[in-house]
C-alpha positions as CSV (number, residue, x, y, z in Angstrom):
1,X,113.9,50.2,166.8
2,X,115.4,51.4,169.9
3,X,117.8,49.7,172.4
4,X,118.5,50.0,175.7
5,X,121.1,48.6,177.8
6,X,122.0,48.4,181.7
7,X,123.7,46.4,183.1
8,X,124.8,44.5,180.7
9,X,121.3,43.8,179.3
10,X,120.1,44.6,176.0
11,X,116.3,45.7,176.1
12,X,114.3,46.3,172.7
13,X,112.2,49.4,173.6
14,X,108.9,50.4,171.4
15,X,106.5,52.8,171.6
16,X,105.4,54.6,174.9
17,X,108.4,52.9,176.4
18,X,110.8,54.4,175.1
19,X,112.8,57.4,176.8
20,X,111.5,60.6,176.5
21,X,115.2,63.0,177.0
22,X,116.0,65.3,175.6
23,X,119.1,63.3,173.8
24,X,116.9,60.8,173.1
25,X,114.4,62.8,170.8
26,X,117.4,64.3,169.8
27,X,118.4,61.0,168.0
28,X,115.8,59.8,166.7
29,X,115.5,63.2,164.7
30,X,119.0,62.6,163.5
31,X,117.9,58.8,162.7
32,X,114.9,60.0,160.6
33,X,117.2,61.9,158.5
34,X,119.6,59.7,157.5
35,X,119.9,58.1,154.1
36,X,118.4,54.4,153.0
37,X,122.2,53.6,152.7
38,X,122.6,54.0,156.6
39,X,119.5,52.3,157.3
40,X,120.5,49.2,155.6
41,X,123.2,49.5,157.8
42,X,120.8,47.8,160.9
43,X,120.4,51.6,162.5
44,X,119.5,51.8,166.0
45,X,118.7,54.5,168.7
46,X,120.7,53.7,171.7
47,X,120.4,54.2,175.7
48,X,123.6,52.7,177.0
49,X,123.5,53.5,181.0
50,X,126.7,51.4,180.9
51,X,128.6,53.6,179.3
52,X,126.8,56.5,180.1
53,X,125.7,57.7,176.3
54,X,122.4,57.8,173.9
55,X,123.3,57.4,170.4
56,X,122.8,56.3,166.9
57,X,124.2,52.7,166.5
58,X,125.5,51.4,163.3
59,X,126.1,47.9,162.2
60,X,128.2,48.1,159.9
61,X,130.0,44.6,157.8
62,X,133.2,46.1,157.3
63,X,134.6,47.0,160.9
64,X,131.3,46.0,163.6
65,X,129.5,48.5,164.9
66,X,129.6,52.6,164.8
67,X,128.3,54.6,167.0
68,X,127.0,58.4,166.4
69,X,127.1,59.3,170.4
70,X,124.8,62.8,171.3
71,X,126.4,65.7,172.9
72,X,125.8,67.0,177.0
73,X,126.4,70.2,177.5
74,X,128.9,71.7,175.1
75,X,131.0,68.9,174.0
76,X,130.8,68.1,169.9
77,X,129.1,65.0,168.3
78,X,131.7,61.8,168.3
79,X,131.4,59.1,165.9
80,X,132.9,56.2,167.4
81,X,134.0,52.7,166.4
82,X,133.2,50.5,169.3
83,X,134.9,47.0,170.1
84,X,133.0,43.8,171.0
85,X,136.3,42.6,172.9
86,X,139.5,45.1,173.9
87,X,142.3,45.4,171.6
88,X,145.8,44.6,172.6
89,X,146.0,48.3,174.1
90,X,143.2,47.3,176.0
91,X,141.0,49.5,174.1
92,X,136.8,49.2,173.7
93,X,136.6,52.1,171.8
94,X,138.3,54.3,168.9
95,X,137.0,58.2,168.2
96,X,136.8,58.6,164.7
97,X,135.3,62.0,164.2
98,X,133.8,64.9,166.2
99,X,131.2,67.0,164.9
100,X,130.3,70.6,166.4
101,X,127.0,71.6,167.7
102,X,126.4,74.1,165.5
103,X,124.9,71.9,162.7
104,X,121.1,71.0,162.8
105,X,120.0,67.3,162.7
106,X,119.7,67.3,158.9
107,X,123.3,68.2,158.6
108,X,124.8,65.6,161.2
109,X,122.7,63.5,159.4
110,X,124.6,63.8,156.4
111,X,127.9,64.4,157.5
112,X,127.8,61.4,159.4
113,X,126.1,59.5,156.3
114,X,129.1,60.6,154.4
115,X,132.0,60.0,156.7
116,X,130.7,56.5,157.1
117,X,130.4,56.0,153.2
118,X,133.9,57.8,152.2
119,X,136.1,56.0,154.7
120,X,134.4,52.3,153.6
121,X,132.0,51.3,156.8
122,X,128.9,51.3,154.6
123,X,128.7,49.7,151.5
């Protein structure tokens, strides 16, 4: 399933609706590659024109939702930990990892997989 959200508004998109980018096929190859642990995890291609970013969402129990945000340009893969309300610094969102560009979608895949499982979001 895919999500897409503007304006504050979450959208499911299916099908022939859904965006056609080049980020967005982008992850859904990623998504297609990831292990059945990550896709018990409630895994979700999103379009956020909000905050200006496609990515893989994960819901995960431990810490709320993960986000896997796709590269523009030349900038790396970030995995980060989103915020349903601001911390006390006033923070929505904490950068966990960045991953380089030079990996194919099988091996973000996993590395992401891992990361996730090794630091205790997925269980």
């Amino acid at each position: 399933m895919e999500l897409t959200i503007t304006d504050g508004i979450v959208r499911g998109v299916r099908g022939s609706d859904a965006p056609m980018t080049e980020l967005a096929i982008r992850a859904r190859t990623i998504a297609n590659f990831l292990p059945l642990l990550c896709a018990r995890a409630g895994v979700k291609v999103v379009h956020n024109a909000d905050r200006n970013y496609t990515g893989i969402r994960f819901e995960t129990k431990a810490v709320g939702p993960v986000v896997l945000e796709m590269p523009t340009g030349e900038e790396p893969y970030r995995l980060v930990q989103e915020f349903i309300d601001p911390d006390k610094l006033g923070r929505t969102e904490v950068e966990l990892r960045r991953f380089p560009q030079i990996y194919k979608p099988h091996g973000i895949a996993l590395i992401t997989a891992e990361f996730l499982r090794a630091s205790g979001f997925l269980k």
